[in-house]
C-alpha positions in Angstrom: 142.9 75.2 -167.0 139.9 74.3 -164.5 140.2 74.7 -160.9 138.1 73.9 -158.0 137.0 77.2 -157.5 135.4 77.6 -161.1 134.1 74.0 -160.8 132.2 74.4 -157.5 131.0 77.6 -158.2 129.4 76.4 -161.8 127.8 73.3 -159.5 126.1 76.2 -157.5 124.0 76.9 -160.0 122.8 73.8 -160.7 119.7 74.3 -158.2 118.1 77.6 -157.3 118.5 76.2 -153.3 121.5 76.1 -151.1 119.6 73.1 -149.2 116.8 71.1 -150.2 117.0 67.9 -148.6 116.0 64.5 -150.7 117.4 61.6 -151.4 116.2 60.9 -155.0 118.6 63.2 -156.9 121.4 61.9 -155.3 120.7 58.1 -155.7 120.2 59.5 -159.7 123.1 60.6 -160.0 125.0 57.8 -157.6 123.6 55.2 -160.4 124.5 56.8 -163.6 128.7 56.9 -161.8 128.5 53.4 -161.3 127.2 53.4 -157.6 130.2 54.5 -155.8 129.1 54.6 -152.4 128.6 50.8 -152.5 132.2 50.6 -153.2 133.7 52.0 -150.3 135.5 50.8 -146.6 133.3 50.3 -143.8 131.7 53.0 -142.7 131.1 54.6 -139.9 128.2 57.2 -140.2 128.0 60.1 -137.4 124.8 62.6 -137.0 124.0 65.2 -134.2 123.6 68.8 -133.6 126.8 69.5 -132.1 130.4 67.2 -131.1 129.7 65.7 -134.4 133.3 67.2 -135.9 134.9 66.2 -132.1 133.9 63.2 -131.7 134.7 62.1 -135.5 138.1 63.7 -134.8 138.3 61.7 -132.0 137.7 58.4 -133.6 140.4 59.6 -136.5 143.0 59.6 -134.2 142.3 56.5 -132.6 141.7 54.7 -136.0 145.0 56.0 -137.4 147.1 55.3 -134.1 146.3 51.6 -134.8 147.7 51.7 -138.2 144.6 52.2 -139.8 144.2 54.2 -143.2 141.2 56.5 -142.4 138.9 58.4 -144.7 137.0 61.1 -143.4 133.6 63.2 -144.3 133.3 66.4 -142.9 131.6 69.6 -143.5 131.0 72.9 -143.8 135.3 73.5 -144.6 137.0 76.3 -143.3 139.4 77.7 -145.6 139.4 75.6 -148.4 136.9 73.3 -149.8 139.6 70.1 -149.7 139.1 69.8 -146.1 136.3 67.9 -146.6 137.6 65.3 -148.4 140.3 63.9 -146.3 141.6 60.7 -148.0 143.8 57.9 -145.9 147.7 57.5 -146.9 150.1 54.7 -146.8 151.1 56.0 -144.0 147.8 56.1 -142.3 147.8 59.6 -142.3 144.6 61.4 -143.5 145.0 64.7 -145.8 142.4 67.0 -147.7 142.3 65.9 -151.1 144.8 67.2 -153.4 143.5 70.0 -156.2 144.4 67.8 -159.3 142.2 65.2 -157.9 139.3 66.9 -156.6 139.0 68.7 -160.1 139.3 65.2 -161.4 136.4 64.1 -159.3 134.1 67.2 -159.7 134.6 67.1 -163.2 133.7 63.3 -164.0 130.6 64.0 -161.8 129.9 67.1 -163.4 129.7 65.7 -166.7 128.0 62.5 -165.5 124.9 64.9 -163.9 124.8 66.4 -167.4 123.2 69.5 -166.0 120.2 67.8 -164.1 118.9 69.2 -161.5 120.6 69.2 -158.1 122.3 70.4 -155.1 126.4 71.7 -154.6 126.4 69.3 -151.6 124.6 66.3 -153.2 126.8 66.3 -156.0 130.2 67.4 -154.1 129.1 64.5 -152.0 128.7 61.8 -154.7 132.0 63.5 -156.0 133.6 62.5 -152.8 132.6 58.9 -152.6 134.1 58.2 -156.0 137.0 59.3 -154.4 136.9 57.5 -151.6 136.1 54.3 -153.6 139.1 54.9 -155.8 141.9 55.2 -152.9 142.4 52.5 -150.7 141.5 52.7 -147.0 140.2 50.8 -143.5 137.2 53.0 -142.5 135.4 56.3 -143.7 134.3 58.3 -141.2 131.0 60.1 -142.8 129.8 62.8 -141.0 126.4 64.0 -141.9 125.6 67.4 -143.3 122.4 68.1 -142.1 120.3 66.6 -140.3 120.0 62.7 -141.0 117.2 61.2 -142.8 117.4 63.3 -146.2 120.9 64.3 -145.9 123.2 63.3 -148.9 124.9 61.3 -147.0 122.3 58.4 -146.2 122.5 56.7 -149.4 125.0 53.9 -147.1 122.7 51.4 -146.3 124.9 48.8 -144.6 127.5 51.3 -142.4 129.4 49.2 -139.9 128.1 51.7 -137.3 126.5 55.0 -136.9 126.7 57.6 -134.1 124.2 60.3 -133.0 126.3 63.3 -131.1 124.1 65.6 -128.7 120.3 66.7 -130.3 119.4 70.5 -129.7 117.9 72.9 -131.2 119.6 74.2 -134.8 118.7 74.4 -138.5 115.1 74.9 -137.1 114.0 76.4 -140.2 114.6 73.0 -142.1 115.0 69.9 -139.5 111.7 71.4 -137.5 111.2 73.8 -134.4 111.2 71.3 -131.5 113.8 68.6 -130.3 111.5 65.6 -131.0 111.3 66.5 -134.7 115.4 67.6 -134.9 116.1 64.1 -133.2 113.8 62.3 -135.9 115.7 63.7 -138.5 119.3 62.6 -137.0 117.6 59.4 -136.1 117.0 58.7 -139.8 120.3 57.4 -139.9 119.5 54.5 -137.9 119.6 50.9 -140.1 118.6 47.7 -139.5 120.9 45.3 -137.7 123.7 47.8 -137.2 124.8 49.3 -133.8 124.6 53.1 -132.8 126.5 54.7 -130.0 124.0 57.0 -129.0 125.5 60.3 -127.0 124.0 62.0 -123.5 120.9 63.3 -124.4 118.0 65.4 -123.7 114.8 62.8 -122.6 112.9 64.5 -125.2 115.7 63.3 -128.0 116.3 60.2 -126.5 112.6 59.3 -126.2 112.6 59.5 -130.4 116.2 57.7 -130.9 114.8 55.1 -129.2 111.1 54.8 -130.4 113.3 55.2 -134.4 115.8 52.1 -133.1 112.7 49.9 -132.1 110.5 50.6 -135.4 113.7 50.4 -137.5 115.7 47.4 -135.5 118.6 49.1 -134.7 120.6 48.0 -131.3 121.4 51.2 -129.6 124.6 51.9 -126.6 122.8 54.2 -125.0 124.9 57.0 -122.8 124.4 56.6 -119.1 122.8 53.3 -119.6 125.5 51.1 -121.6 128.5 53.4 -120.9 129.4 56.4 -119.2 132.6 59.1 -119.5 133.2 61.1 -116.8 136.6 63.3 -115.6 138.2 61.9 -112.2 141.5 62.7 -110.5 142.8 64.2 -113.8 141.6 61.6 -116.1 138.9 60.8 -118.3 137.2 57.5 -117.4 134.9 55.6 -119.6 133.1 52.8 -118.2 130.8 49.9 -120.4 129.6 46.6 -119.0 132.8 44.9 -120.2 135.3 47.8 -119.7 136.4 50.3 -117.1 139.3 51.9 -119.1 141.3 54.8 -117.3 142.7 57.2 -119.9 143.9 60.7 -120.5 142.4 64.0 -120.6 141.1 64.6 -124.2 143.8 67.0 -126.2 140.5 69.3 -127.3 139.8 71.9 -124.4 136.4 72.5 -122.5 134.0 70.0 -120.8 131.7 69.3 -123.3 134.3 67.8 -124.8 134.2 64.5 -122.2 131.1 63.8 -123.9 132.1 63.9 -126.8 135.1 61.4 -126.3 133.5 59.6 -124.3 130.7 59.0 -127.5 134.2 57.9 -129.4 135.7 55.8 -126.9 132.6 53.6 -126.8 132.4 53.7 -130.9 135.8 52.7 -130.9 134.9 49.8 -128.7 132.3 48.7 -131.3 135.3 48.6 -134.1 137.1 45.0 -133.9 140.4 47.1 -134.8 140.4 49.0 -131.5 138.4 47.1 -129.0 141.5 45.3 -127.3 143.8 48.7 -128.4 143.7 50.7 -125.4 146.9 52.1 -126.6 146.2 53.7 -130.0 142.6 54.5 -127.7 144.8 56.5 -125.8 147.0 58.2 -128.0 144.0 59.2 -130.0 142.7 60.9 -127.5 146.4 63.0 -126.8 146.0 63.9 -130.2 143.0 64.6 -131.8 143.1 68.3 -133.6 139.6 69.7 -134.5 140.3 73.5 -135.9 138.6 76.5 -134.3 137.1 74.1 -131.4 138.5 76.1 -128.0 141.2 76.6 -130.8 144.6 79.0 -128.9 145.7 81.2 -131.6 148.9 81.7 -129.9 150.9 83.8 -132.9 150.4 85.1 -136.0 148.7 88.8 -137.2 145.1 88.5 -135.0 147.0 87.5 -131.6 149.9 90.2 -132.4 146.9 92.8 -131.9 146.6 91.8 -127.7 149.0 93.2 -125.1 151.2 90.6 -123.7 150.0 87.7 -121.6 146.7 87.9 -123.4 145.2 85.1 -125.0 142.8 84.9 -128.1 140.7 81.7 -128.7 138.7 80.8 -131.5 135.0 78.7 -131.6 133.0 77.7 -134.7 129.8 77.3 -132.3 126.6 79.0 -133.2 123.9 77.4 -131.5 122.3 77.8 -127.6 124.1 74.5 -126.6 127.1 75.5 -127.8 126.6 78.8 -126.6 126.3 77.2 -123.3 129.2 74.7 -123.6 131.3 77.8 -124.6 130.6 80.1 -121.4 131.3 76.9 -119.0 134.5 76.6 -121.1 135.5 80.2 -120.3 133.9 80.1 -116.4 136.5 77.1 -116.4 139.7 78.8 -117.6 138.1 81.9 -115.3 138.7 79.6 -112.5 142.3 78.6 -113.1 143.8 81.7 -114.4 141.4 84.8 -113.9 141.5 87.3 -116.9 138.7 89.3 -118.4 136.8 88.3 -120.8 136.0 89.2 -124.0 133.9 87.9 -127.4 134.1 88.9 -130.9 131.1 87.7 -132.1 129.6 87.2 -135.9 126.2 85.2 -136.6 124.3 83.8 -139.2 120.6 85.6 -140.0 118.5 82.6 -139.0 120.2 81.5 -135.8 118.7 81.7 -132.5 121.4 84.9 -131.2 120.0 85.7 -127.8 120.0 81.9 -127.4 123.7 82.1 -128.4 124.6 84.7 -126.3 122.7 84.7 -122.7 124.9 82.3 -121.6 127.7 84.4 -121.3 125.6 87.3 -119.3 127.6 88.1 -116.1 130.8 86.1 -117.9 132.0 88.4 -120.3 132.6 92.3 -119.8 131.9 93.1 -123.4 131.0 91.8 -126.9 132.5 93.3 -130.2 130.0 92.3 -133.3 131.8 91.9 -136.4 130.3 91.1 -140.3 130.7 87.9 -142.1 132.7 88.4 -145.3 131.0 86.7 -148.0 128.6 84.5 -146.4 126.4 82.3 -148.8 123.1 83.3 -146.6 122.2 86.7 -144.6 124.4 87.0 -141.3 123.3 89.7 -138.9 124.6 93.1 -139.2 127.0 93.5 -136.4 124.5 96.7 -135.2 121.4 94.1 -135.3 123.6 91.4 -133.1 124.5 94.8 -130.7 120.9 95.1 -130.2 120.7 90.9 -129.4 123.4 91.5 -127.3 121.9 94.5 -125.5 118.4 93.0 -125.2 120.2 89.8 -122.9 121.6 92.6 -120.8 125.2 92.1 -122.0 127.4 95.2 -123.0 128.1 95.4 -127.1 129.3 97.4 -129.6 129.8 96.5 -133.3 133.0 96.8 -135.6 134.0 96.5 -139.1 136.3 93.8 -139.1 137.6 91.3 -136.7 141.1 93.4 -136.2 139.4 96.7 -135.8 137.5 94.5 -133.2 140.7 93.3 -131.4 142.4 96.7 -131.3 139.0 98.0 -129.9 139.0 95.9 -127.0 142.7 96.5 -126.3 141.7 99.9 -126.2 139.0 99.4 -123.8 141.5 97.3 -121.4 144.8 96.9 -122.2 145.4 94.5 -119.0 146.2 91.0 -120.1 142.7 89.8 -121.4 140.8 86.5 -122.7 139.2 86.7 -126.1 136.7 84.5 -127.8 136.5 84.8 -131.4 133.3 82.7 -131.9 129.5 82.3 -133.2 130.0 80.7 -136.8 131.9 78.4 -138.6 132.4 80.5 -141.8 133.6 83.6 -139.2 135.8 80.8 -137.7 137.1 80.0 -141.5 137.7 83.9 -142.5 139.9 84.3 -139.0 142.2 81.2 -139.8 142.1 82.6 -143.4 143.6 85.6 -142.0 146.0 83.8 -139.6 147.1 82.3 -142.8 147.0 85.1 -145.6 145.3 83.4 -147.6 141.4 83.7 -149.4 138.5 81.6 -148.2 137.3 79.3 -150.6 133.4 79.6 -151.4 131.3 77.7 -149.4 
């Protein structure tokens, strides 16, 4: 019987590249299916370097508190490959796509491709929106993969809106090794005629978004020109030139995440469906769940490892933004309940470590490197991110495993401590893996 598994690994080998960004195999392939992705709900397309899982989760929530039936794009998964194919219920609940019908999918697109040449995402992708365009729904939230401009994903030529999250510096190796270049590539989602909500910005990105939007003719809601989000008394407030809405706190925990819903607030003010529902607006926000964001492991095996009153958080980020976003986070909670702090830290080969990890000099009182189990590119050795780590004048040493990593530091201080698990998404993915005993599905 096929599975998943065998069918995603057998699309692996279909090109020699992980990533290779085009278009044209795609649109191939997309034609000999019938052109799915002209067949699906309005959609709302979403690009950036980082908030782009937030602020999408975000706009779930608030689609789906006002009765909507939401399909939703994400990616990399954590655990298992279905979580990027969340398909909208009757009861306007989204859910990863079961097993029986993402083999269905894979297959049918499998056979379709006939072996041509091409990539596991650009097929998993046009795999996706036949299943999209074969269950019923309001909206589909798309968030790109990489990038903008070659990604997969911008074969919709008519969404109802797109969104560009915060541009920084990331995937340098294939979007380009300065801002302006990065924020051409996530400005390649712009299209004619239709709106983009446009998050706060460096005036390097911006400067690019904007030049894109006026060669392309795309209207832009710009952040601190056509709206603003900022926390006050408690609360988050979002103001427009129409609206000054008062609303709660965002359920998702740091301060980078006002700007990121704030960016959803004002996208869901561009939907008809939520424009006049400051309700379901609200209760969005109250209860919007992104995994291994600022994520409290509060029980299971990997928290069972700390002393009591000790708390263990989890992080997907990887890049210097993040890394910065991340520290403020923790300087935050440092300032509300004082604990020492502590990282676990695991990295991919080709990100920009020190970058990462500087932020966090004078923050943290030590770092604990760990491997990434089965990564689908080189991570750094835990001793090679001890030697980042010691280089940015931070105090490291290197384990085998993320619970050798835990006891370690409870044996170093067994007071009631703050740990960060963080640094990648697929590290993030093996720790919930854990938390669940279960495997990781290949990525």
């Amino acid at each position: 019987m096929q599975t998943s598994d065998k069918l995603l690994a057998d699309l692996k080998l279909l090109h020699p590249k992980l990533i290779d960004l085009s278009l044209g195999r795609i649109e191939r392939l997309l034609e000999k299916l019938g052109r799915p992705h002209e067949k699906l709900p309005p959609v709302v397309h979403i690009a950036g370097t980082n908030g782009k899982g937030s602020t999408t989760a975000f706009l779930k929530a608030m689609l789906s508190a006002a009765g909507l039936r939401v399909h939703v794009y994400t990616s990399p998964h954590l655990v298992r490959f279905h979580e990027r194919i969340e398909l909208a219920g009757v009861d306007c609940v989204s859910r990863p796509i079961g097993e029986d019908q993402l083999v269905d999918v894979l297959t049918r697109t499998q056979a379709v491709n006939d072996g041509d040449d091409i990539t596991q995402f650009e097929i998993t992708t046009a795999a996706a929106f036949l299943a999209y365009a074969e269950t019923p729904a309001d909206v589909l939230l798309l968030e790109v993969g990489l990038g903008g401009r070659l990604d997969a994903t911008n074969v919709i030529e008519r969404p109802a809106l797109t969104v560009i999250t915060p541009v920084s510096m990331d995937h340098a190796e294939k979007l380009g090794s300065t801002i302006a270049k990065i924020a051409g590539e996530k400005a390649g989602i712009l299209k004619r005629g239709v709106t983009c909500v446009v998050a706060q910005q460096s005036d390097e990105a911006m400067d690019v978004i904007c030049q894109t939007a006026d060669r392309v003719g795309a209207k832009l809601i710009i952040w601190g020109q056509d709206f603003d989000a900022f926390e006050q008394n408690g609360r988050l407030v979002v103001q427009t030139e129409t609206h000054v809405l008062d609303l709660p706190l965002p359920a998702l925990v740091g301060r980078h995440q006002i700007v990121n819903a704030g960016t959803a607030v004002a996208a869901a003010l561009q939907l008809g469906e939520l424009r006049q529902n400051e309700v379901a607006i609200e209760r969005g926000l109250v209860t919007a769940k992104w995994p291994a964001r600022m994520q409290r492991l509060d029980s299971g095996p990997l928290p069972e490892l700390l002393g009591r009153n000790s708390e263990l958080w989890l992080d997907g980020g990887h890049n210097p933004s993040a890394g910065i976003a991340l520290a403020q986070t923790l300087a935050d909670l440092e300032e509300r309940s004082p604990k020492p702090v502590y990282l676990i830290c695991g990295m991919m080969g080709l990100k920009d470590a020190a970058g990462f990890l500087s932020p966090f000099r004078g923050l943290v009182r030590h770092i604990v490197t760990v491997p990434i189990p089965g990564a689908h590119e080189a991570p750094f050795t835990p001793e090679a991110l001890v030697e980042v780590a010691l280089r940015a004048d931070l105090s490291a040493d290197s384990a085998v495993d993320v619970e050798s990593a835990l006891k370690r530091i409870e044996l170093l201080d067994a007071s009631p401590k703050r740990v960060l698990i963080c640094g990648s998404l697929y590290l993030a993915g093996h720790v919930l893996a854990r938390q669940e005993g279960v495997e990781v599905q290949g990525n």
